[in-house]
C-alpha positions as MATLAB code, in Angstrom:
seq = 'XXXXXXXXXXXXXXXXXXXXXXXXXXXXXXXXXXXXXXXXXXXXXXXXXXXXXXXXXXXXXXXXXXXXXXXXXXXXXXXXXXXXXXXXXXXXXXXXXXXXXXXXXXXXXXXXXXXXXXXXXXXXXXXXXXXXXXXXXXXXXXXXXXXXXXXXXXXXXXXXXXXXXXXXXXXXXXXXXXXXXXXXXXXXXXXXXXXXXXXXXXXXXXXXXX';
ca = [
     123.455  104.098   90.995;
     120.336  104.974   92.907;
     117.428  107.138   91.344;
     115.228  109.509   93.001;
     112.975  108.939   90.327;
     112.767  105.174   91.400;
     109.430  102.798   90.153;
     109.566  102.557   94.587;
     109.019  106.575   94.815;
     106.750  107.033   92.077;
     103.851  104.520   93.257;
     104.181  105.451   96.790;
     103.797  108.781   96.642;
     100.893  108.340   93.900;
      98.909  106.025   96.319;
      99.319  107.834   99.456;
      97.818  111.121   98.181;
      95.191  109.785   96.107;
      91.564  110.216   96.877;
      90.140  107.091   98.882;
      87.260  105.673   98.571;
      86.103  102.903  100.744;
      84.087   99.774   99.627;
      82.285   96.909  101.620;
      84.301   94.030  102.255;
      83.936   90.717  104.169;
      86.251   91.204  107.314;
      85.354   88.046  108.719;
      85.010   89.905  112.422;
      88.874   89.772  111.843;
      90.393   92.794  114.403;
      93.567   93.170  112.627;
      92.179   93.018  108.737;
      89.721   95.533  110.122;
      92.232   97.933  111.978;
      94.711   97.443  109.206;
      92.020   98.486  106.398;
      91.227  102.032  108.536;
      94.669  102.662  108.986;
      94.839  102.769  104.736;
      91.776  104.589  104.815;
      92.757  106.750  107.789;
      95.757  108.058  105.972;
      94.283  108.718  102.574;
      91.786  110.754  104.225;
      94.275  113.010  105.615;
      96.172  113.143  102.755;
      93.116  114.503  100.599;
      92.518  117.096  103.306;
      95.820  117.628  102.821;
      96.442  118.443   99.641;
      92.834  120.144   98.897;
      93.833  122.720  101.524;
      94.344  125.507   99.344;
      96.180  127.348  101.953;
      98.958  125.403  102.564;
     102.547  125.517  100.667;
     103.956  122.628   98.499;
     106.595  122.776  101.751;
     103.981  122.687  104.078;
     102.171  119.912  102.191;
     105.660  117.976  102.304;
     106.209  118.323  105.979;
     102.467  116.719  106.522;
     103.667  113.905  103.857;
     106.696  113.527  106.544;
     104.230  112.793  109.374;
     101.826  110.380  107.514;
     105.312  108.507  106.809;
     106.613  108.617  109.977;
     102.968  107.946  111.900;
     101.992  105.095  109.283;
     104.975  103.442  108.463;
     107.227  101.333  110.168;
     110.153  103.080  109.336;
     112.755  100.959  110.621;
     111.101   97.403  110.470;
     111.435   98.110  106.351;
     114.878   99.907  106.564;
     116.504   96.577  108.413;
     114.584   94.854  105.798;
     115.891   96.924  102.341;
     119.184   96.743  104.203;
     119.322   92.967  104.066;
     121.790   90.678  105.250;
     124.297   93.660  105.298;
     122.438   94.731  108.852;
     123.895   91.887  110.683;
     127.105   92.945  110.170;
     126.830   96.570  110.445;
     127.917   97.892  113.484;
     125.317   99.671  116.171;
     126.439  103.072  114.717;
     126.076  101.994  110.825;
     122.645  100.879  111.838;
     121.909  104.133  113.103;
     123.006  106.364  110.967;
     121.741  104.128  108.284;
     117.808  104.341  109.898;
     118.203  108.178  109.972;
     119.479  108.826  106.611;
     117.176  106.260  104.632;
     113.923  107.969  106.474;
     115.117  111.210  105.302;
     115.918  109.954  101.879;
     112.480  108.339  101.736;
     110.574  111.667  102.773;
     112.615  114.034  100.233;
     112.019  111.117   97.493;
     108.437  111.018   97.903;
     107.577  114.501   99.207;
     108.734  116.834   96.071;
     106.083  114.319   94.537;
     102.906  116.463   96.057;
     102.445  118.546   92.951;
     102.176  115.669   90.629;
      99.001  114.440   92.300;
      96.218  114.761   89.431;
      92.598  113.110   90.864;
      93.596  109.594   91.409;
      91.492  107.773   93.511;
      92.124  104.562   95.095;
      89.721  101.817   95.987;
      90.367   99.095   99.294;
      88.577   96.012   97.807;
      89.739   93.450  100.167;
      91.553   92.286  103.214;
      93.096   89.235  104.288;
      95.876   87.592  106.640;
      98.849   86.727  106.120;
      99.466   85.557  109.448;
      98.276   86.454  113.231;
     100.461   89.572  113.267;
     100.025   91.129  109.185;
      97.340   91.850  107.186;
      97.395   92.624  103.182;
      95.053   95.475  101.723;
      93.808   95.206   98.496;
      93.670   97.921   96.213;
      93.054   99.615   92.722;
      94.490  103.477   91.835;
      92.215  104.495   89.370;
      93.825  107.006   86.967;
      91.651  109.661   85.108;
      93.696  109.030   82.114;
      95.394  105.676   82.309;
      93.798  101.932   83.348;
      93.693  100.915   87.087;
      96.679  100.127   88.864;
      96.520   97.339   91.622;
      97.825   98.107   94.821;
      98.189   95.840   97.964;
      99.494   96.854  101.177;
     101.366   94.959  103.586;
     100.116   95.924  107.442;
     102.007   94.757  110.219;
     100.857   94.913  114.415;
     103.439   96.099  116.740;
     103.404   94.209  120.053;
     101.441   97.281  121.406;
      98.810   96.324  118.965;
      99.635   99.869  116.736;
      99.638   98.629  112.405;
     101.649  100.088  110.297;
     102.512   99.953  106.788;
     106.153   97.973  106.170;
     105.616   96.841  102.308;
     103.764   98.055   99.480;
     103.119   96.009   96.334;
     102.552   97.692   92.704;
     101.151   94.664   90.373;
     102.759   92.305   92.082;
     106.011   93.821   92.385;
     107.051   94.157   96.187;
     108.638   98.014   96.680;
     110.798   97.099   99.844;
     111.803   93.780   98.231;
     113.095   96.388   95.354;
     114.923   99.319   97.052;
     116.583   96.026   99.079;
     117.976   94.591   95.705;
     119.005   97.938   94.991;
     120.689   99.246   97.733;
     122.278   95.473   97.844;
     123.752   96.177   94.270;
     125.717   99.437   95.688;
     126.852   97.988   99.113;
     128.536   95.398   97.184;
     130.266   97.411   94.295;
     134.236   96.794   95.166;
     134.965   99.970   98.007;
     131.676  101.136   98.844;
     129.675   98.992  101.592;
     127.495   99.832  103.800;
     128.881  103.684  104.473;
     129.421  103.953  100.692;
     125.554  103.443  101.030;
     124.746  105.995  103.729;
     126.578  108.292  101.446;
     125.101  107.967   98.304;
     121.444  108.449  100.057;
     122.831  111.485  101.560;
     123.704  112.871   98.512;
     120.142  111.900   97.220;
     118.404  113.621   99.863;
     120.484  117.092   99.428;
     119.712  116.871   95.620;
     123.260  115.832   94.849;
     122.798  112.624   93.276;
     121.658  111.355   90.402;
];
């Protein structure tokens, strides 16, 4: 059964409205490990203004989580990807339907996180390819009360040379190769498939899940 609580959510949302702080690293003249490393800094900078604007709601601080999501991460590069080999056979309208409702399920996961921020800060150490077209960021959360948590994350360039975000790695741990085991263990429970799926994240994002 999926959880709104998930280790995916919890890191996410942690990282993207902690405070950033940006430290010299060797680029190598590289363009994309450059661009990629001010998008992360770029959106952590909004994010602080963000959530130190006193005179914003928690709802208005979620909708401005919604367009850091939607501006800085490739939204439906990573839901083909958590959707796995169950997107080839889903029909155009599945595929749809599915991109809609696992955006929205992503923003309500992460967004009624705002309130738990508590003066993280996170620190880009390093960048490096992966290939000509991603980038991986290198990163540390530092916790006020807890030790450092490392954080990479994995940049992609469009053909029309925009980066976004399309993986995020907690010690190690890849988030979207996570939520795509997951989602993989309800689309193949006996009945349910790939609507069972859009379902059950519908429910989630209206609060009626577990």
């Amino acid at each position: 059964m999926l959880k709104r609580r998930n280790f995916l959510g919890l890191f996410l949302s942690t990282a993207v409205m902690c405070t950033f702080v940006f430290l010299p690293i060797s680029l190598a003249e590289n363009t994309n490990e450059q661009a990629a490393t001010a998008l992360i800094k770029s959106m952590g900078d909004d994010a602080i203004k963000t959530l130190s604007d006193k005179s914003l709601t928690e709802s208005q601080k979620e909708q401005k989580f919604e367009k850091y999501l939607d501006d800085s991460f490739n939204m439906k590069l990573i839901g083909r990807f958590v959707l796995g080999n169950n997107w080839r056979t889903a029909t155009d309208e599945q595929r749809s339907e599915f991109l809609s409702v696992f955006r929205n399920y992503m923003v309500v996961s992460y967004g009624k996180k705002i309130g738990s921020y508590s003066g993280e800060s996170l620190k880009i150490k390093d960048a490096k390819p992966i290939n000509d077209k991603e980038t991986l960021v290198y990163s540390l959360i530092e916790q006020p009360n807890g030790p450092p948590v490392k954080l990479d994350w994995r940049v992609r360039k469009a053909n029309d040379g925009k980066q976004q975000i399309v993986d995020v790695i907690v010690e190690g741990v890849s988030l979207a190769v996570t939520q795509r085991s997951e989602f993989s263990s309800v689309v193949n429970k006996p009945g349910v498939g790939v609507d069972g799926l859009i379902k059950k994240l519908q429910e989630q994002a209206k609060g009626e899940g577990s």
